[in-house]
VOGU-3710 file (C-alpha; in Angstrom, 3 decimals, decimal comma):
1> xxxxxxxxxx> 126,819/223,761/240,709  125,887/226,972/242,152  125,724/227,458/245,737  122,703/228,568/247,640  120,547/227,522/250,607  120,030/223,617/249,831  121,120/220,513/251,113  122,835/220,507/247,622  124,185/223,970/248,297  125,730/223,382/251,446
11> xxxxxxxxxx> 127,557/220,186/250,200  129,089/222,365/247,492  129,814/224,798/249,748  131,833/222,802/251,950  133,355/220,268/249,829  133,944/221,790/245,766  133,699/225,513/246,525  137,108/225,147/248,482  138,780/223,480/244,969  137,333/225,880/242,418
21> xxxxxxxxxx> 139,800/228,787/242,644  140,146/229,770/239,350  138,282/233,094/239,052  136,237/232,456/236,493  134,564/229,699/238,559  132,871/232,497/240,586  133,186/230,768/243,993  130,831/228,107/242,548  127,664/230,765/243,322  126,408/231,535/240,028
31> xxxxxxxxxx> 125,179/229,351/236,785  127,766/229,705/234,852  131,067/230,527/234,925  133,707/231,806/232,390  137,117/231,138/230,664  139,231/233,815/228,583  140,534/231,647/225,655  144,335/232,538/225,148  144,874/234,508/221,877  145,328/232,674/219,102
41> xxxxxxxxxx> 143,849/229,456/220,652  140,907/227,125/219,816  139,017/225,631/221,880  139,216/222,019/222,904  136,775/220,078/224,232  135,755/216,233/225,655  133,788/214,383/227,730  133,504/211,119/229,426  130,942/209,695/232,254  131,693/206,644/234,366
51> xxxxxxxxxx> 129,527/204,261/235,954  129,689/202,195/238,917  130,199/198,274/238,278  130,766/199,198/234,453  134,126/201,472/234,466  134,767/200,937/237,763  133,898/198,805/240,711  131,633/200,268/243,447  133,724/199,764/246,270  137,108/201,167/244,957
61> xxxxxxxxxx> 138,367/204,228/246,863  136,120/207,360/246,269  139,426/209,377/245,381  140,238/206,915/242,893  137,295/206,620/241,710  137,616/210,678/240,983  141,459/210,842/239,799  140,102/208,291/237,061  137,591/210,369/235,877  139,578/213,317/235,777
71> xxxxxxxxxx> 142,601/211,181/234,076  140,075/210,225/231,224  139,591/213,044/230,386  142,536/214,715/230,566  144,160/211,707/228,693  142,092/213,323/225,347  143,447/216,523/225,450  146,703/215,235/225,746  146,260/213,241/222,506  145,087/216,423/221,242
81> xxxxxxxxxx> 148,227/218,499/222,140  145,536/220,666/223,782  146,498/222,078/227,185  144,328/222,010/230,053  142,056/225,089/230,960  139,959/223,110/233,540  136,758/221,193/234,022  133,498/220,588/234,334  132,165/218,364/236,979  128,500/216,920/237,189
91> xxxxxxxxxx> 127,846/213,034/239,621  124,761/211,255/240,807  125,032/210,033/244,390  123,427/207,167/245,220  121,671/206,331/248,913  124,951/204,060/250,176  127,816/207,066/249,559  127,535/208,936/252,437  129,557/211,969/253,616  132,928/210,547/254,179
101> xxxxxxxxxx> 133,044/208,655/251,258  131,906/212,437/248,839  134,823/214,594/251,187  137,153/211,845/249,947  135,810/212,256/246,360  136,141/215,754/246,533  139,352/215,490/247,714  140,645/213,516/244,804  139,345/216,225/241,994  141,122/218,999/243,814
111> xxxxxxxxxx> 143,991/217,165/244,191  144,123/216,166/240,280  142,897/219,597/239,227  146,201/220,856/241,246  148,445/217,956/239,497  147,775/219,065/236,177  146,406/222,486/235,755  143,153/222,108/235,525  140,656/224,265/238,120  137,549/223,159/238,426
121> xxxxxxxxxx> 135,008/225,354/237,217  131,744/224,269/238,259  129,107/221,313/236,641  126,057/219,366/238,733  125,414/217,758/241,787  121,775/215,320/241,780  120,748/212,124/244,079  120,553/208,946/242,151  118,964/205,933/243,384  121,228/203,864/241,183
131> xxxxxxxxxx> 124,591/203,261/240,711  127,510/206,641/241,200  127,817/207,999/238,200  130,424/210,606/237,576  130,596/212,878/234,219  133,685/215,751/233,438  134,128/218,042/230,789  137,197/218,720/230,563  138,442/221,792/228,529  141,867/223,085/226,927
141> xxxxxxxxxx> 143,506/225,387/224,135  145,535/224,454/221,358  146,997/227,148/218,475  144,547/227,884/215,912  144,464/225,025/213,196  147,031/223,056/215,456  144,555/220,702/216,788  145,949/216,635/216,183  143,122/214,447/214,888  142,830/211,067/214,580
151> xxxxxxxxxx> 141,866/211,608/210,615  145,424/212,912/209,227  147,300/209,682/209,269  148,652/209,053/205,584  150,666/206,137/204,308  154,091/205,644/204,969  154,404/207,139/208,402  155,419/205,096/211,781  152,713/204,272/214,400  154,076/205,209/217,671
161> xxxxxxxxxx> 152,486/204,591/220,803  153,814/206,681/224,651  154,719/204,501/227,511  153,585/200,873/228,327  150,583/199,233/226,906  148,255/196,186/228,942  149,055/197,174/232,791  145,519/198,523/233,037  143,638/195,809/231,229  145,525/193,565/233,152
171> xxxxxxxxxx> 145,090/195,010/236,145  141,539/194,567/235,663  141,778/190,878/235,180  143,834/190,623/238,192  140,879/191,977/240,092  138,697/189,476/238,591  140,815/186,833/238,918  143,802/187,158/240,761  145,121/183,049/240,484  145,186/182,923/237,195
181> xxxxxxxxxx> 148,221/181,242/236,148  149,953/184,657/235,130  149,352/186,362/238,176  150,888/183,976/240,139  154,224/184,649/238,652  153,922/188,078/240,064  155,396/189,619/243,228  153,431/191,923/245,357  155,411/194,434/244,089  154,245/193,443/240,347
191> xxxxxxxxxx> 150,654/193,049/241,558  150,558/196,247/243,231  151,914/197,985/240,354  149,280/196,660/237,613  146,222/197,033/240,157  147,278/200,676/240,501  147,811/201,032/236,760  143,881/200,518/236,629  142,909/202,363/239,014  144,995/205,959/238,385
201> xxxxxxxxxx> 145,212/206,544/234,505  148,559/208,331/233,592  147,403/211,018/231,322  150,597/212,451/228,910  149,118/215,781/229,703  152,951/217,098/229,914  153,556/215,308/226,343  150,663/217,946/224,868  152,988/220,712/222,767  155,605/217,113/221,570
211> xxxxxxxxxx> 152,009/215,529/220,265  151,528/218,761/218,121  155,351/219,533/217,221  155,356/215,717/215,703  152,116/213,456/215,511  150,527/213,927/212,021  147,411/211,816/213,956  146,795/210,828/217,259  144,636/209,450/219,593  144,698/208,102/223,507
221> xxxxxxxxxx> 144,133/204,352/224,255  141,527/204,037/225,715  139,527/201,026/224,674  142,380/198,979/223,164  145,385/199,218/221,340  144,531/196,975/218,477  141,221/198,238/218,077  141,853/202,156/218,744  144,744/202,020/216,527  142,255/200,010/213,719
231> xxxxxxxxxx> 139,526/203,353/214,400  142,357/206,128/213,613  143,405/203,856/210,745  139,953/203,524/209,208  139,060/207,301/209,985  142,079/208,403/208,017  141,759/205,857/205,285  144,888/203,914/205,370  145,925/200,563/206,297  148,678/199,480/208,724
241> xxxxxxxxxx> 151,018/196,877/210,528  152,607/196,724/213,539  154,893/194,416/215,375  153,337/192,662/218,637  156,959/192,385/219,842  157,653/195,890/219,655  154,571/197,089/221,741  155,897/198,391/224,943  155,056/196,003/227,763  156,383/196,968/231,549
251> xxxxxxxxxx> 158,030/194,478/233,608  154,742/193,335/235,784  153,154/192,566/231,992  156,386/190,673/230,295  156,198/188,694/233,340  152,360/187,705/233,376  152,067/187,205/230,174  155,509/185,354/229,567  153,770/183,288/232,535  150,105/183,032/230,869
261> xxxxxxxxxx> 150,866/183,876/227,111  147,124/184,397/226,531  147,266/187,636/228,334  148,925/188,721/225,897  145,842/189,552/223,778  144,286/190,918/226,872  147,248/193,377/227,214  146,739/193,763/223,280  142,768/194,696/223,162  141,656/195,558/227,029
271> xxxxxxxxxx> 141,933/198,903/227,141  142,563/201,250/230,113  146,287/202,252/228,574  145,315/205,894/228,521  148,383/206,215/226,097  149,015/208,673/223,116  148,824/206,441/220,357  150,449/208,603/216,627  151,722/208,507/213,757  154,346/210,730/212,681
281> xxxxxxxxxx> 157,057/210,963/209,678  160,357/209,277/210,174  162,282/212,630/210,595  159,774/213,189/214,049  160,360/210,016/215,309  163,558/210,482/217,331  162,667/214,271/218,712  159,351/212,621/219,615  161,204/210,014/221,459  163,995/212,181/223,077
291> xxxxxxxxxx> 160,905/214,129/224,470  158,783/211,506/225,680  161,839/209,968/227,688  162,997/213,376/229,238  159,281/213,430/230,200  160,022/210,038/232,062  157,532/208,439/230,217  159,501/207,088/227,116  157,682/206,435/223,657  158,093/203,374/221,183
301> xxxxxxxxxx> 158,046/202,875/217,501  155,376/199,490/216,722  154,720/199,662/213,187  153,918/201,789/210,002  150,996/202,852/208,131  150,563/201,865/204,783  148,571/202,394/201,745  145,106/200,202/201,829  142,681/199,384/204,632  142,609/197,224/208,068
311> xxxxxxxxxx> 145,385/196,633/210,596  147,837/193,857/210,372  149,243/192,349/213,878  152,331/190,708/213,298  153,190/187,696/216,180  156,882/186,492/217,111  156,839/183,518/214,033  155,633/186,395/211,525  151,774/184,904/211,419  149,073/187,266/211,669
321> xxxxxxxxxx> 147,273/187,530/214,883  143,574/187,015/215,537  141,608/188,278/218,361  138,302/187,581/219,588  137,578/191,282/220,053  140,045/193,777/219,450  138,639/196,641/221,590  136,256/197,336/224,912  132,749/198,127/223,102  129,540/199,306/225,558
331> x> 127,318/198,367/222,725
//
């Protein structure tokens, strides 16, 4: 993203050179740019790309469409306990965005790269003649050997999950189908409130130093509770069971899905949560807790791992649940 002479360069220039102020961005005018690591810090590193009609619909807001791809990312550090150090930004423009809709994209990066500490620091800029496609890097620091994985869960420990779980999955359906039976129970208010969910991710970027004080694993939620929680199980070789009563539901969801209980799965396996999903020994539990709800965010205990393999989901009579899919899947 380095700026020049071009009809590339001068759209850098005026929209993404004004947003990358950290120094080692170099005013956007070179190849590269460069990041002094804290001392005593790994690095941490992910990546996510987004695609028109598949992670998010073409005609949503072009700031939205940027504070989600920002929030993805930033939602695995979090999970990481890594803190942000800022991000690299690359997008393919197709011929229908023109140059209101990129100074609003723009806009929504710096803004989010303000919000949580994270400059930009440079990436790629190319003409597509398909659908927008945005990619970010996103980069962070945690203390050496203090990195959480998803591979360290062990038997015996609760599985705790941050916030609310289904409001973007079910925002989604509400886009798709906004009669359904469920939806109709809702007020504007409750409406409003799950189509935003979807469409700004709330990444637990300020819950990043109580994942690495507690969690023994973690992960976000990204594609799923059910099936996210059944990949850290799997990569750390236990089993588990949790409680589908005890997974934190806001009042929009209880209200949709106590209207339409098949939602329930959908708030279950849709994806979209963007939560910190851990496990933890009992003695972290409550400090983890206190934390998360002095962060406004609040965090909720949902089962326990166990010795074995697979993921039991408990319903209201006891009875095991079944899903027809427990997570998002591209493939």
């Amino acid at each position: 993203m380095a700026a020049g002479g071009s009809g590339e360069d001068r759209l850098i220039a005026r929209l993404f050179e004004p947003i990358a102020r950290h120094p080692g961005a170099l005013g956007l005018k070179d190849d590269a740019a460069f990041l002094q690591l804290p001392a005593g810090h790994h690095l941490v590193l992910t990546k996510d790309a987004l695609v028109a009609g598949v992670h998010f619909f073409p005609d949503d807001p072009p700031a939205s469409i940027a504070r989600k791809a920002m929030r993805v990312n930033l939602s695995d550090l979090a999970a990481k306990g890594a803190e942000p150090l800022g991000v690299m930004l690359a997008f393919a423009i197709p011929p229908d965005m023109d140059d209101a809709a990129l100074a609003e994209f723009a806009r929504g990066i710096g803004e989010d790269c303000l919000l949580f500490g994270a400059p930009l620091l440079g990436g790629d800029t190319v003409r597509t003649p398909g659908p927008f496609t945005v990619s970010i890097t996103a980069l962070g620091s945690v203390p050496i050997g203090r990195m959480v994985r998803r591979t360290t869960a062990r038997p015996g420990q609760a599985i705790v999950v941050t916030g609310t779980i289904g409001d973007g999955a079910l925002g989604l359906a509400l886009r798709l189908d906004p009669d359904r039976p469920g939806f109709a129970a809702l007020d504007a208010a409750g409406r409003a409130y799950l189509a935003d969910r979807y469409l700004h991710p709330r990444p637990r970027v300020g819950l990043a130093s109580t994942v690495r004080a507690h969690a023994r694993a973690a992960m976000d939620v990204s594609d799923g509770l059910v099936g996210d929680l059944e990949k850290m199980l799997a990569a750390s070789g236990v089993g588990g069971e949790i409680d589908a009563g005890k997974v934190p539901l806001s009042p929009a969801a209880r209200a949709a899905i106590q209207a339409e209980p098949a939602l329930l799965a959908t708030a279950l396996t849709g994806g979209d949560d963007y939560e910190i999903l851990a496990t933890m020994g009992e003695g972290d539990v409550d400090a983890f807790e206190a934390a998360a709800i002095a962060a406004g965010i609040g965090a909720s205990v949902i089962g326990r791992t166990a010795v074995g393999a697979g993921l039991v989901v408990r319903g209201a009579d006891g009875a095991a649940l079944r899903f027809a899919s427990t997570s998002f899947s591209h493939f």
